[in-house]
N, C-alpha and C positions, 0 to 999 in steps of 0.2 A: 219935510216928508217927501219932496219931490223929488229930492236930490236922493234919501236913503233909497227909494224905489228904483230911481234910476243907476246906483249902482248895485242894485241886487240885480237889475235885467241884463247888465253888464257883464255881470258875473256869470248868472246862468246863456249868454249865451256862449262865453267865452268856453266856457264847460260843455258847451253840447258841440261846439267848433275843433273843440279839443278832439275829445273823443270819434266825432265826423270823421277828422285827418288821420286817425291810429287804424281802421282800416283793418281790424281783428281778424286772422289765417279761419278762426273757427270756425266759421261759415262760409268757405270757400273751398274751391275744387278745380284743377288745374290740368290739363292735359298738355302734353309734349310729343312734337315732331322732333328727335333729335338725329345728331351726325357727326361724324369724326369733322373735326376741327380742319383737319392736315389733307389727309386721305381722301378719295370720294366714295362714295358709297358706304356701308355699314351702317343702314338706317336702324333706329329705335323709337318705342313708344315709351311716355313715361304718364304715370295715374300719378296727382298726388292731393291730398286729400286731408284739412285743417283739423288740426287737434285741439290747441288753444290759440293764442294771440299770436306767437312765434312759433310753434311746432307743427310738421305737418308729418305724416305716415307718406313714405312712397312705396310704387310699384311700377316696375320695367321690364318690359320685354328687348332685350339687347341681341344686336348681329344675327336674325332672324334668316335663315339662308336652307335650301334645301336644292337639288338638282338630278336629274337624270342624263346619263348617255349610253347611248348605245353603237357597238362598233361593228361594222359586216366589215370580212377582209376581202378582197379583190383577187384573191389568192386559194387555191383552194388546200390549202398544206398549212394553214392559220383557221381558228376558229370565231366564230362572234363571239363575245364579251358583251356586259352590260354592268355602267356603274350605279348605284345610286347613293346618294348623300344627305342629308341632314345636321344641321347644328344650330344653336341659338342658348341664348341665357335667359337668366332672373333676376333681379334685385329686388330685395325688400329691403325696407330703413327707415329710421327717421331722419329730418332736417332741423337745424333751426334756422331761423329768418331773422335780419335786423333790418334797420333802415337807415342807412346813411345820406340820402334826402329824400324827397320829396316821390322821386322817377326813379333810384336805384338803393336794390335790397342787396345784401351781403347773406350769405349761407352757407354751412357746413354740416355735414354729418354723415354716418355710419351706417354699410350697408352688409346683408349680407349675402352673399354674390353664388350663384351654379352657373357654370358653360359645361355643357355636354353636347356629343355629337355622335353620329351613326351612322357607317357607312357599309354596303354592302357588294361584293365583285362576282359576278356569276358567270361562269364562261360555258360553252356549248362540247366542249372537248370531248368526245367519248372515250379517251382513254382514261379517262378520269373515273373514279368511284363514283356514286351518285353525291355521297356526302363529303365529297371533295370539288365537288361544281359549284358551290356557293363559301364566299370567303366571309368573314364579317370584320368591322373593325369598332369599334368603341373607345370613347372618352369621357370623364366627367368631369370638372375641375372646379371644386366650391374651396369658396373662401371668406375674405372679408375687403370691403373697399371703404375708403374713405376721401369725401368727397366737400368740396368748398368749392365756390365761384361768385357770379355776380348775376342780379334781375336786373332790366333794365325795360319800362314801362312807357310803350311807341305810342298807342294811341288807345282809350278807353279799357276792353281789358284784353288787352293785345299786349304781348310783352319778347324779350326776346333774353337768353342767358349763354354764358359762356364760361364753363364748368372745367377743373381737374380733376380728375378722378384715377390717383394709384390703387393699386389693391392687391394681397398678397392672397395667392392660393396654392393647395393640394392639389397634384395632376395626378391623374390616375390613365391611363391605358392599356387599350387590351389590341392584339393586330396578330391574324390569324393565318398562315401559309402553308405551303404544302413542302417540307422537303424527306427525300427518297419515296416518296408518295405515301407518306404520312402528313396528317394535319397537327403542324404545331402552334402555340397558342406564346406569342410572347406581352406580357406584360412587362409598364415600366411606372415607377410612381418619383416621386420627387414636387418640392416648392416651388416657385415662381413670383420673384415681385417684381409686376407691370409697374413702368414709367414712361409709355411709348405715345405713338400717334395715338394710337385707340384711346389713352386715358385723356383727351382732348377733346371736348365737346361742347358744339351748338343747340340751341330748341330755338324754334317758335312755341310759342304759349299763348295757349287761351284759359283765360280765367271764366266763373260762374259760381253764383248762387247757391249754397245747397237748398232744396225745399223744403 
């Protein structure tokens, strides 16, 4: 009797040890500081957020950038100018997750990708029409990415990863100038698939609880 008992407690702890180590995505939630790998600069944010035991939902805010300048000439036969800029992306996707030990996970999946951008050139010229004093220029470029890398778990839920991510997209633009002093409007459209610095990247990761 003492023996059957003692390997039923055997059992059931091995089973609850089991389960303890598997460590289920469902209930967890992860934030990311990321970075070009190569490059400096071109920071990101990444959300991603447990489905079941291996699948997680992501969301990214990518190469986040906006700028102002403004030019006074020193001259008086030149006019001021003023730029301003914007650009940044998206990704939505899923992942999935394994675990090849203990401290490092394996992951791959499908995202699907917009970079767009805005830029606007306003000059002071009075020879200029009034709707000829501001230029505009546009871009949008969605597509698809696909992404694999590795997690790698530093201390408690501190972790750190190192990601490829190619991804093939649609470019669209619009870039707006004045010639004989008329406003023309040229657009260009065409594909693109990225394998460069950019699809090269670091995170810091912090993990959490859902409640």
């Amino acid at each position: 009797m003492r023996i059957k008992l003692s390997i039923s407690l055997t059992i059931i702890t091995l089973t609850v040890s089991l389960f303890a180590r598997q460590d289920p995505l469902s209930n967890k939630r992860e934030i990311y500081i990321s970075s070009s790998a190569i490059s400096a600069g071109n920071f990101g944010i990444q959300y991603k957020s447990g489905l079941n035991e291996n699948t997680l939902i992501r969301l990214a805010l990518i190469s986040i950038n906006t700028g102002f300048e403004s030019f006074t000439p020193a001259v008086t036969n030149e006019f001021r100018t003023s730029d301003f800029d914007m650009n940044g992306g998206f990704e939505v996707g899923l992942e999935k997750r394994f675990s090849s030990s203990e401290k490092l996970k394996i992951f791959y999946g499908i995202d699907l990708i917009c970079n767009s951008g805005y830029g606007k050139n306003i000059s002071s010229n009075p020879n200029l029409p009034e709707d000829l004093r501001a230029l505009d220029d546009f871009y949008i470029y969605p597509g698809l990415g696909f992404k694999s890398g590795v997690i790698l778990n530093i201390k408690n839920d501190f972790f750190i990863s190192a990601e490829l991510s190619p991804h093939i997209l649609y470019k669209y633009n619009s870039h707006e100038r004045i010639v004989n002093s008329e406003l023309r409007k040229d657009r260009t459209t065409g594909f693109d698939l990225n394998l460069n610095n950019e699809s090269i990247r670091i995170s810091l990761i912090y993990r959490w609880a859902k409640m």
